[in-house]
C-alpha positions in Angstrom: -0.4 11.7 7.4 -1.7 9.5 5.0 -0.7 6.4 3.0 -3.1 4.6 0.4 -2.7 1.5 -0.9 -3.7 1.5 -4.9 -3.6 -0.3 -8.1 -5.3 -0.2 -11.4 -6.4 -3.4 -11.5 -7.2 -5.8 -8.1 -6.0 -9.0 -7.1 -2.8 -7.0 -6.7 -2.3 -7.3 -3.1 -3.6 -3.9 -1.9 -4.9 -5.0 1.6 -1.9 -7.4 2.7 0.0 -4.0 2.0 -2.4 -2.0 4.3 -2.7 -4.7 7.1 1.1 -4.9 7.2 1.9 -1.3 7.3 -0.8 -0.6 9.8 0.2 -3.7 12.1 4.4 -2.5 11.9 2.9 1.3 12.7 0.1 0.8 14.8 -1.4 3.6 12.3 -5.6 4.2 12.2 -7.2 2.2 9.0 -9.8 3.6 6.7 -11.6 1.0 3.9 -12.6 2.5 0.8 -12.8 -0.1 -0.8 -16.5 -1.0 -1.1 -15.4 -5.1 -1.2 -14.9 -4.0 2.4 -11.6 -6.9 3.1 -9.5 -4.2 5.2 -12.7 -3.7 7.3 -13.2 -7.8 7.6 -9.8 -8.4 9.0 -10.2 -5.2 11.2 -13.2 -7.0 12.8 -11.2 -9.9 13.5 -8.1 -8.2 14.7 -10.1 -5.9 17.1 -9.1 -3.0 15.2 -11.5 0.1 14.7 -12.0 0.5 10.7 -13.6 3.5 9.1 -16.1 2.3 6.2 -15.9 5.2 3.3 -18.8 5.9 1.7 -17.9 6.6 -2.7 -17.4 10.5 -2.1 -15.1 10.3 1.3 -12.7 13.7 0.0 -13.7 15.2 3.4 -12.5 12.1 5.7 -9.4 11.7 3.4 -8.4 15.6 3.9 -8.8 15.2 7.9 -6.7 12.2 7.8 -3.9 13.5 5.5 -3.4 16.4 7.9 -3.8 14.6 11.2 -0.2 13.8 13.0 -1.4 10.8 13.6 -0.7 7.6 10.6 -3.4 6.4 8.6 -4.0 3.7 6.4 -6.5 3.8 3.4 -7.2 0.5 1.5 -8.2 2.0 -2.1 -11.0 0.3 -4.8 -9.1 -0.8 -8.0 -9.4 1.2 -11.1 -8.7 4.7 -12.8 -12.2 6.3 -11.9 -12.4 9.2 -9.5 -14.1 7.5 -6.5 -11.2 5.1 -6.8 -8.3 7.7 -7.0 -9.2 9.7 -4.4 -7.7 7.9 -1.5 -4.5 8.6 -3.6 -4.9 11.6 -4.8 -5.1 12.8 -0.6 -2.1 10.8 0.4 1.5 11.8 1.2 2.7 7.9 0.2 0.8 5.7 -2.6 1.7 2.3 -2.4 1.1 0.6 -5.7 1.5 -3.5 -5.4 1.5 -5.7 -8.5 1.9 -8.8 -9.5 4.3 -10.8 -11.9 1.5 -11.4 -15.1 1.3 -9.9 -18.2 -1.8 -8.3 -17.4 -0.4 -6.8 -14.0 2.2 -5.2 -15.3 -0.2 -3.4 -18.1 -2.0 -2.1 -15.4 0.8 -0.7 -13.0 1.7 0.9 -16.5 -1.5 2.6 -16.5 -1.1 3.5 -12.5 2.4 5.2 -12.8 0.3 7.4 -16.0 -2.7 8.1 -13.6 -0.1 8.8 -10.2 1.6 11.4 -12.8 -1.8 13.2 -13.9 -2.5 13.2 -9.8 0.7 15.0 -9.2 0.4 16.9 -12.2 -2.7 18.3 -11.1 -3.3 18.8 -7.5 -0.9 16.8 -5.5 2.5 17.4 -6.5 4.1 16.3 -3.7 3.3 12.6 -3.7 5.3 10.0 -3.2 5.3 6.6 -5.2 6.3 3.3 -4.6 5.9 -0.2 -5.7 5.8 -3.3 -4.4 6.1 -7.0 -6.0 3.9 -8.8 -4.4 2.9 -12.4 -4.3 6.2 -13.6 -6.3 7.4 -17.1 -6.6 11.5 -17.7 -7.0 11.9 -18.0 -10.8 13.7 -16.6 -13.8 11.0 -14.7 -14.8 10.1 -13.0 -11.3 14.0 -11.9 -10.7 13.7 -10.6 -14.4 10.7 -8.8 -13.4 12.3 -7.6 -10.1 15.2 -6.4 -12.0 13.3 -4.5 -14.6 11.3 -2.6 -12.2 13.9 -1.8 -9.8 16.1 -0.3 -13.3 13.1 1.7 -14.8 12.2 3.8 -11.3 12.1 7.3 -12.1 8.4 7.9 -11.7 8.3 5.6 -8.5 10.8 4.2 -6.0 10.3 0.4 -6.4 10.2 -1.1 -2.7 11.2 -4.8 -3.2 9.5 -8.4 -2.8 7.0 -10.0 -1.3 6.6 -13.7 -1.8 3.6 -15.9 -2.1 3.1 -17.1 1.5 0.3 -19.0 3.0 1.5 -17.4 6.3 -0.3 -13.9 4.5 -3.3 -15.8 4.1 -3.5 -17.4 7.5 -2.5 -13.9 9.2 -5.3 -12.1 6.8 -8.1 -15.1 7.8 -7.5 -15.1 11.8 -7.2 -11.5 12.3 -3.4 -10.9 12.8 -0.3 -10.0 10.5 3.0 -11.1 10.0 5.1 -8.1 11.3 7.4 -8.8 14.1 7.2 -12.6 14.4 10.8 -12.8 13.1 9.8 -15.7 10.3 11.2 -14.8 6.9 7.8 -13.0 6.0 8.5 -11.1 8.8 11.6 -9.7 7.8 10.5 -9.7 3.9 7.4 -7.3 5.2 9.9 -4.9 7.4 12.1 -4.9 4.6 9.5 -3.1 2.5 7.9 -1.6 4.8 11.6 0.6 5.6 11.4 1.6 2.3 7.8 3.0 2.6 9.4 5.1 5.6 11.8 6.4 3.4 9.2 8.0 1.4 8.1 10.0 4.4 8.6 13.4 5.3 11.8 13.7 7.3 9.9 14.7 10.0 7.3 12.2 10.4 9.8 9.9 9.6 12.2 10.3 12.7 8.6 10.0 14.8 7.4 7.2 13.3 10.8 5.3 13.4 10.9 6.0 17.3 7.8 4.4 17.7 8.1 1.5 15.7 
């Protein structure tokens, strides 16, 4: 099975999104992205990480129908080299951010995720995550709006801005399972990724968690 992490735009959050669902899962990680951060942190966390060269439909396809759960860490942007890791996936996992800007673009994601399922995987499943959020009027608003309008995704709640994701990204670890509150923030989402799995792979992956 496998889940990509993607957004139109970057800055987004795409790789704390990876790290954390690979850390809760134990899952296999694949880096498509050629900025190559999933790959850096993998390094430091002793991890084995697949570098993917621009055309990597092949790889994808293997992992999508391996038992096993990977994690691909997607370029930015609308182009095919960056919508492939989606486009192969059982679970995208779009993150945005609270700007104008962001939002724009996870507009243009849910239009590109709905071509993808319109035209070769109809079966995906979308979710959305606000990352990087500070408590204010405008980011509840935000929260609130997103959460209402899901139709085309199911939203999959908050993550705040933490320097405890930094520090975790920068020594090679992640925050999953050290009970903090970023700890539980990051489970919280990451049960609503699970939900978004086949009910098989689902009860599996639950066990093992």
């Amino acid at each position: 099975m496998l889940i990509s992490t993607w957004s139109d735009k970057g800055g987004t959050g795409k790789t704390t999104i990876s790290i954390l669902v690979a850390a809760y899962y134990g899952a296999q990680i694949l880096d498509l992205d050629p900025q190559g951060d999933l790959a850096r942190w993998a390094e430091k966390a002793g991890k084995p990480c697949e570098r993917l060269p621009a055309d990597a439909s092949k790889r994808l396809t293997d992992a999508a129908e391996d038992e096993a759960l990977w994690v691909v860490d997607c370029p930015p942007g609308n182009h095919p080299a960056a919508v492939q890791g989606m486009a192969f996936s059982q679970v995208v996992v779009i993150p945005t951010r609270s700007g104008d800007a962001d939002l724009v673009a996870l507009a243009r994601a849910i239009e590109t995720v709905q071509i993808v399922k319109k035209h070769g995987n109809p079966e995906l499943q979308v979710g959305v995550v606000l990352n990087a959020i500070r408590e204010t009027g405008r980011s509840r608003g935000i929260s609130q709006a997103l959460r209402v309008s899901a139709g085309a995704y199911s939203y999959l709640g908050e993550i705040k801005e933490r320097v405890v994701y930094e520090e975790a990204y920068s020594n090679g670890s992640a925050v999953v399972g050290e009970g903090g509150p970023a700890s539980k923030e990051a489970e919280a989402v990451i049960a609503r990724i699970e939900s978004l799995f086949p009910a098989s792979l689902t009860r599996k992956h639950a066990q093992s968690a």
